[in-house]
C-alpha positions in Angstrom: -147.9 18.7 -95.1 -149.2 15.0 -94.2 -149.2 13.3 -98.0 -152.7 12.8 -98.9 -153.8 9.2 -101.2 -155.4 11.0 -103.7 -152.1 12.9 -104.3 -150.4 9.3 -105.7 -152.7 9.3 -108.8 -150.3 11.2 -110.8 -148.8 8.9 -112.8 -145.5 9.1 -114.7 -146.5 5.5 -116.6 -149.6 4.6 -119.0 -152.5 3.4 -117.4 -154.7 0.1 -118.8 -157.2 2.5 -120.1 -158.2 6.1 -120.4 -160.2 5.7 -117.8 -157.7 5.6 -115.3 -157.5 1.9 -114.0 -154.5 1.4 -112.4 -151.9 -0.5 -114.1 -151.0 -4.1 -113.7 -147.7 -5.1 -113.0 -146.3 -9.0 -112.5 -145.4 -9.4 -108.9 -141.9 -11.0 -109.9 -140.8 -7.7 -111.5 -141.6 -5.4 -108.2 -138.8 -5.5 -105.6 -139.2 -3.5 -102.2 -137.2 -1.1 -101.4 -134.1 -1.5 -99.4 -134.2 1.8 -97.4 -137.9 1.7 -96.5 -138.8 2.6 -93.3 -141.2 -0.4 -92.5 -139.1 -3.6 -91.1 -141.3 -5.6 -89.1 -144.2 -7.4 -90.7 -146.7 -9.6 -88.2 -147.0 -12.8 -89.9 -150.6 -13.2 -88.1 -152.0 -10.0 -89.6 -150.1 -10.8 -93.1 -151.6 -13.9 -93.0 -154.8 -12.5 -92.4 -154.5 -10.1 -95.5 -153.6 -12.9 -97.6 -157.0 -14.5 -97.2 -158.4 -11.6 -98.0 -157.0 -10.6 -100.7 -156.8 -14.7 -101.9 -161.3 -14.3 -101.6 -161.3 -10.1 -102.6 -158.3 -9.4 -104.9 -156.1 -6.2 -104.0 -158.3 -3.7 -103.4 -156.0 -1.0 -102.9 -153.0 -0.5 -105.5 -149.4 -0.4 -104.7 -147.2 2.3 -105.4 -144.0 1.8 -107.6 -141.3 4.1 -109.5 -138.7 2.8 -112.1 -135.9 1.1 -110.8 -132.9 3.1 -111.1 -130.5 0.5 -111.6 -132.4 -2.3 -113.3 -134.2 -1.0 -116.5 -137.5 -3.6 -116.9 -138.1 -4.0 -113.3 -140.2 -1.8 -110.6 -139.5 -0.4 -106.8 -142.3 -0.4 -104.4 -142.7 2.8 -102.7 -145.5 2.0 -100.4 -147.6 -1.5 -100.3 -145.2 -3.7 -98.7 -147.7 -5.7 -96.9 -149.8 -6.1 -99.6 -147.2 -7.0 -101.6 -146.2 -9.7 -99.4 -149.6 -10.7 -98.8 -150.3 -10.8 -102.8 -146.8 -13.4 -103.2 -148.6 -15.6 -99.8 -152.2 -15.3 -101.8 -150.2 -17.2 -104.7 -151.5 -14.0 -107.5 -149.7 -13.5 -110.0 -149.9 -10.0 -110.7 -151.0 -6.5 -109.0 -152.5 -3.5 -109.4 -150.1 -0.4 -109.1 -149.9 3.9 -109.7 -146.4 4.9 -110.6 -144.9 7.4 -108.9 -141.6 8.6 -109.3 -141.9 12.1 -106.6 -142.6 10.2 -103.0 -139.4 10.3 -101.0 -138.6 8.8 -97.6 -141.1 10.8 -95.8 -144.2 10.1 -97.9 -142.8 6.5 -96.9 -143.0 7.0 -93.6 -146.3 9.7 -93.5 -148.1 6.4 -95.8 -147.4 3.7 -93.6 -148.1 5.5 -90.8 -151.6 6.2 -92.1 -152.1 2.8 -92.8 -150.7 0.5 -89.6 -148.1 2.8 -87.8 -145.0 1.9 -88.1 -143.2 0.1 -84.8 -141.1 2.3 -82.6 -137.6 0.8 -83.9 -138.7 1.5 -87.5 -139.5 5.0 -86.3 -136.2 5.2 -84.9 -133.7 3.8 -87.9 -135.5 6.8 -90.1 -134.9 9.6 -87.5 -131.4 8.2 -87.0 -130.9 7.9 -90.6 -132.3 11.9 -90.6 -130.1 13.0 -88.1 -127.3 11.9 -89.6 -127.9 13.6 -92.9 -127.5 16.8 -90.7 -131.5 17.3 -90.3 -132.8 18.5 -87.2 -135.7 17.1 -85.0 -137.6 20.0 -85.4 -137.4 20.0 -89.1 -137.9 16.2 -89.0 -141.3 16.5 -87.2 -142.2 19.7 -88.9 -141.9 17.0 -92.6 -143.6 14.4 -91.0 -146.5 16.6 -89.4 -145.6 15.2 -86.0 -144.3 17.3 -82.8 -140.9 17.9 -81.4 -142.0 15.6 -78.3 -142.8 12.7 -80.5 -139.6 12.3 -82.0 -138.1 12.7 -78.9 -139.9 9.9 -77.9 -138.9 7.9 -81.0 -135.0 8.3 -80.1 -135.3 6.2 -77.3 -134.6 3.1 -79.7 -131.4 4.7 -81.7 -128.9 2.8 -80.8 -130.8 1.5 -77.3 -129.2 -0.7 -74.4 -129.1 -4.4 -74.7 -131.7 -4.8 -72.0 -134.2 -2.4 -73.3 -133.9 -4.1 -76.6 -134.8 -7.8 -75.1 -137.4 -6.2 -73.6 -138.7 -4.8 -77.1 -138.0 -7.9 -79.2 -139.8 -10.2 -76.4 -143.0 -7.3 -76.9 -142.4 -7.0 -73.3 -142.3 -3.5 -73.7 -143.5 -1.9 -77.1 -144.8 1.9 -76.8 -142.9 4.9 -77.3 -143.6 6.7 -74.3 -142.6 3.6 -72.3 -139.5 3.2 -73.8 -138.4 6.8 -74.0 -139.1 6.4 -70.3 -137.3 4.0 -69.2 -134.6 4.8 -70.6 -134.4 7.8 -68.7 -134.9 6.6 -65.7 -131.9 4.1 -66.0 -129.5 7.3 -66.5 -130.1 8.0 -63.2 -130.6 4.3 -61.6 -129.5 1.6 -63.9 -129.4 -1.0 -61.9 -132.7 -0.9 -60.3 -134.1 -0.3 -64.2 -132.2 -2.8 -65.0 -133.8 -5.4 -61.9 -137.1 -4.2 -62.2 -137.1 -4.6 -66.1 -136.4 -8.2 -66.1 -139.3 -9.8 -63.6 -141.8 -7.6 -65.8 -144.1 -9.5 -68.1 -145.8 -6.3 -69.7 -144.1 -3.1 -69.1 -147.4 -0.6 -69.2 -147.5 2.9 -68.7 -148.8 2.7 -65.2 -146.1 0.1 -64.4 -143.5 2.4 -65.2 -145.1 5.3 -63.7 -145.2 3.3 -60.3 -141.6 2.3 -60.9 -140.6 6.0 -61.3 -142.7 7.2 -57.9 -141.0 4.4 -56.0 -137.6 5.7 -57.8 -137.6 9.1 -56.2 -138.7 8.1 -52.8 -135.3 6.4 -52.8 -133.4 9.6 -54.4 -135.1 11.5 -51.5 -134.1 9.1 -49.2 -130.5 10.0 -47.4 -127.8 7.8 -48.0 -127.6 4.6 -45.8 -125.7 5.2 -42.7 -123.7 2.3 -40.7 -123.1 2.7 -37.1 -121.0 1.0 -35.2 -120.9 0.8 -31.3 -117.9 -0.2 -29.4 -118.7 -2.0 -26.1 -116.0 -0.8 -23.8 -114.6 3.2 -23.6 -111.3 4.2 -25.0 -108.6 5.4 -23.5 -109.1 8.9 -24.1 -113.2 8.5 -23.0 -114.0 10.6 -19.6 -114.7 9.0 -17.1 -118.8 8.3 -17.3 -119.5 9.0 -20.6 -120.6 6.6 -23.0 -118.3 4.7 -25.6 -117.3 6.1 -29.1 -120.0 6.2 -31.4 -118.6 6.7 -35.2 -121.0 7.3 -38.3 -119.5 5.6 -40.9 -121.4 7.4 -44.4 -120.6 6.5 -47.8 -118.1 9.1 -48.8 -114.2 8.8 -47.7 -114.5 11.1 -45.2 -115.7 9.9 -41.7 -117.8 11.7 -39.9 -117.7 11.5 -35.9 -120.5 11.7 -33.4 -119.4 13.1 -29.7 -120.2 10.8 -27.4 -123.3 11.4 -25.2 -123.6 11.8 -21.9 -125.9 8.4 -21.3 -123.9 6.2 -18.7 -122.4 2.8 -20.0 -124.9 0.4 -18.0 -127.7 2.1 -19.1 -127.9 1.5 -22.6 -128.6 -1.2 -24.7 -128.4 -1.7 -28.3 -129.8 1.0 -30.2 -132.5 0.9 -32.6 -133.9 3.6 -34.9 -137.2 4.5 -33.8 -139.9 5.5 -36.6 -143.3 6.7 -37.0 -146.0 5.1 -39.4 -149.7 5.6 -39.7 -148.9 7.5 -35.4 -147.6 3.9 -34.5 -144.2 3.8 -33.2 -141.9 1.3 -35.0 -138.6 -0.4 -34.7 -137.0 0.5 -38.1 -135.1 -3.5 -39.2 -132.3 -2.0 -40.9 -130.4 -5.7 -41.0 -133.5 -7.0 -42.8 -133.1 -6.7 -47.3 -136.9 -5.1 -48.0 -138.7 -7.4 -51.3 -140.1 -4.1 -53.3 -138.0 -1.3 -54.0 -138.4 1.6 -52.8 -139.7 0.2 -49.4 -138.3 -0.7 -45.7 -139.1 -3.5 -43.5 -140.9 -2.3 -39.7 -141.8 -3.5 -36.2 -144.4 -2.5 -34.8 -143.9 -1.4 -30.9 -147.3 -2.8 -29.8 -147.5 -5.8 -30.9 -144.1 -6.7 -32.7 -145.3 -6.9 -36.1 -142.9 -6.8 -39.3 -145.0 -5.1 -41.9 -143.9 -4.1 -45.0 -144.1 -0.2 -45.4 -143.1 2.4 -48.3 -140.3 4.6 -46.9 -141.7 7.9 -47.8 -144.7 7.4 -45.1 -142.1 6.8 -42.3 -140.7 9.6 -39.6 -137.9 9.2 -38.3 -137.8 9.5 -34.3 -134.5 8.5 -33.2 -132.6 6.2 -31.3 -133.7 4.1 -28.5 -132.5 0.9 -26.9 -133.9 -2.0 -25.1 
């Protein structure tokens, strides 16, 4: 069950007053917590809480417990932010509820509830879960959260140098984002990898394009190379056409019979497509500038367009 605010006025500390005014504590003798979840703090919205709280006060108290190794002194459970805002406010003191029962997922279910937590914070505490021997199903069913989500929060445990530039630049901040991304570069990490790096703000439609153009290249067969030889071997009949040989790109070579066109009849030869019913020339020699796309000729005109491969049809060969 999500932990609710009202829960943290149980107290295991004297209040001020009967009345239940929160306690006030010197902001010296408060020290975060090492383990908490929350590890990136935006200095624009701190700074922004500072004012506040420099004009209003702290509206909202912190929540501390004894420290365990330091008699005297205090360790914040939740209220980093205003804590840190408080120091940057130059107060002197705080207002705080003691709570020695909230453990590392009322730390994580609070701060969510407040300003979620960013997606690498998310991650360190699953990781940090999972390695206690915890499932993700029992970690979601504790934080109130579905299966899916912390699925989505693993993509940042332990991530891939690039997809961590891309996070640290806020290039590339959701979870969904991330989680896809780095799926997609299981199956094609260098074009992830490419793509990633000329992107300014990865978005979910971005990578949503990126993955449609991704699979029309998976669909796509292999590249083929063919090489023509200009005069007939020995062993060619007599009339027939030289070898044609199909070079693909496993070991094995694969050969086509000759066919039966006569020698000085045919030219080069070209692959012949289809596109929007307009014949094509397909320019094989010619690197296309968006993945997932090939460069054409039109028949009728002769002009090079650039058009996505899954709207092409392949015809077959011709020659000048």
């Amino acid at each position: 069950m999500a932990l609710q605010l009202e829960d943290l006025v149980a107290l295991d500390a004297p209040t001020a007053d009967a009345s239940g005014t929160p306690l006030m504590l010197a902001l010296d003798a408060i020290d975060e917590d090492p383990e908490q979840p929350r590890r990136e703090f935006d200095e624009s919205s701190l700074q922004a809480l500072a004012d506040t709280i420099r004009e209003r006060g702290v509206r909202q108290p912190i929540s501390v417990r004894p420290h365990p190794a330091q008699p005297g002194r205090w360790l914040l459970n939740f209220g980093a932010r205003r804590l840190r805002a408080a120091r940057m406010a130059g107060h002197a003191q705080i207002p705080v509820f003691v709570d020695t029962t909230a453990d590392r997922y009322d730390q994580v279910i609070e701060n969510e509830q407040r300003e979620g937590l960013r997606p690498l914070e998310l991650a360190l505490f699953v990781q940090k879960r999972l390695a206690l021997g915890e499932s993700q199903a029992e970690i979601a069913r504790k934080l109130g959260k579905s299966r899916q989500w912390v699925s989505l929060v693993t993509a940042m445990i332990d991530p891939p140098d690039w997809l961590m530039q891309a996070y640290r630049e806020g290039r590339c901040r959701g979870l969904k984002e991330l989680h896809e991304l780095r799926k997609l570069h299981e199956g094609h990490p260098q074009q992830v990898e490419a793509w990633q790096k000329d992107q300014s703000d990865i978005t979910r439609s971005s990578v949503q394009a990126l993955r449609a153009d991704l699979a029309v290249v998976a669909a796509d067969p292999p590249p083929i190379a063919v090489v023509v030889t200009t005069s007939p071997e020995p062993s060619t009949p007599r009339g027939l056409s030289a070898s044609v040989q199909a070079v693909t790109t496993t070991p094995t070579q694969a050969v086509i019979q000759p066919d039966p066109m006569p020698v000085q009849s045919r030219g080069p030869l070209k692959l012949q497509v289809e596109m929007n019913e307009q014949r094509c020339e397909l320019l094989v020699t010619l690197p296309p500038a968006q993945l997932g796309h090939v460069y054409v000729k039109r028949l009728d005109g002769g002009e090079v367009v650039l058009a996505p491969a899954g709207a092409l049809k392949l015809l077959g060969f011709m020659s000048d």
